[in-house]
C-alpha positions in Angstrom: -10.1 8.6 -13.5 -10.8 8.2 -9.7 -9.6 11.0 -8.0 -8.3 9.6 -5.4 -5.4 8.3 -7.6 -3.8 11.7 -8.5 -4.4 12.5 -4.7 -2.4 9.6 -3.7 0.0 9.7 -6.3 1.1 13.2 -6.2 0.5 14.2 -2.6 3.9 12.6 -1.1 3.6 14.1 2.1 1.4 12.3 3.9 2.6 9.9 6.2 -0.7 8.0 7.7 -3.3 6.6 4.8 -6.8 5.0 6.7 -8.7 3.3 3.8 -11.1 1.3 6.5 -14.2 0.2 5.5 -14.8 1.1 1.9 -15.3 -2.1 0.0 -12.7 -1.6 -2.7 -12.2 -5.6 -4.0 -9.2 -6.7 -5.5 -9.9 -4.2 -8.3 -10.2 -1.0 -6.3 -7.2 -2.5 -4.2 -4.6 -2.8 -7.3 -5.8 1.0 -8.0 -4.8 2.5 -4.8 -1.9 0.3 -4.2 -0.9 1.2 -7.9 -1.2 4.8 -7.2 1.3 4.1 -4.0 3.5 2.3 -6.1 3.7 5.7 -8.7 4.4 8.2 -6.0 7.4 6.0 -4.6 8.7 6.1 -8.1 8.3 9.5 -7.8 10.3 10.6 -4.7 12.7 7.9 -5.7 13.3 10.0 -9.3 13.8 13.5 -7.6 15.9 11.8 -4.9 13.5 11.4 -1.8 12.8 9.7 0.5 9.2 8.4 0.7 7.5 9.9 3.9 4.4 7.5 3.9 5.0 5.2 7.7 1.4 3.5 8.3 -1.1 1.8 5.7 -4.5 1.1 7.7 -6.7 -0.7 5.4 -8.9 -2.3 6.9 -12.7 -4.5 5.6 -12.3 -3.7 1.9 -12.6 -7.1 0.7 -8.9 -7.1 -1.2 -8.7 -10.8 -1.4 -5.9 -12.4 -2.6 -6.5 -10.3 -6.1 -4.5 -7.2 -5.3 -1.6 -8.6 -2.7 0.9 -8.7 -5.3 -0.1 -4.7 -5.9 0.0 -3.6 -2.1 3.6 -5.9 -1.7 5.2 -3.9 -4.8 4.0 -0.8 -3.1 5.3 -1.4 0.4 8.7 -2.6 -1.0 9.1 0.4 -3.5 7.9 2.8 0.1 10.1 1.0 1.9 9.4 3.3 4.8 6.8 1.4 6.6 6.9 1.1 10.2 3.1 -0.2 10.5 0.6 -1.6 8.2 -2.7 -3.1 9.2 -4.8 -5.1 6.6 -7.7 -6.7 9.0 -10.9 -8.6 7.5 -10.1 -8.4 3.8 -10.1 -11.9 3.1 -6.2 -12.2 1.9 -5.2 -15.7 1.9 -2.0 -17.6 2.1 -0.5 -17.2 -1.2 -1.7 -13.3 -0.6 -0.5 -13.2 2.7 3.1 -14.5 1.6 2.9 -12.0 -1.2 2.5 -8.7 1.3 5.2 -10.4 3.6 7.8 -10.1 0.6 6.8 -6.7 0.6 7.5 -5.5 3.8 10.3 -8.2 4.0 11.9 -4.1 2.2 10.7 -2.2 5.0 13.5 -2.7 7.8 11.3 -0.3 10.0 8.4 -2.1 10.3 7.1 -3.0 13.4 6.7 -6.6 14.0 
């Protein structure tokens, strides 16, 4: 196991996450965002709120492969107030994906 996935899933304290420039693919994409998706479940079941706010992530060639991942993980967050996915190659149907998403972050800055 990766060990950035216990990291990111147990660690709910962290408010900023910078993933830039570390080729992950769809693949490595649907991990992290998967992990992100776990420790929202997590505060949610002990009755917390999620303290994650900004998801840089940034030339890791997600593609379209891992949108539907990331847009589970930003709605279950829900505490967004900035996310930046630059040069990954997400397309439309990705794109419309991550915008359902944070469609559950009433923070986010637009």
């Amino acid at each position: 196991m990766d060990p950035m996935v216990p990291f990111l899933t147990h660690n709910r304290s962290f408010q900023i996450l910078r993933l830039n420039n570390n080729g992950l693919g769809p693949a490595g994409g649907q991990v992290i965002a998967n992990a992100l998706l776990a420790s929202a479940k997590l505060s949610k079941a002990e009755g917390k709120k999620s303290n994650l706010k900004t998801v840089i992530c940034g030339r890791n060639r997600l593609e379209n492969g891992s949108a539907s991942e990331w847009a589970d993980a930003f709605a279950e967050h829900g505490t967004l107030v900035e996310v930046r996915m630059v040069q990954n190659g997400i397309r439309m149907d990705g794109i419309t994906a991550l915008a359902k998403g944070l469609a559950k972050c009433p923070d986010i800055d637009g």
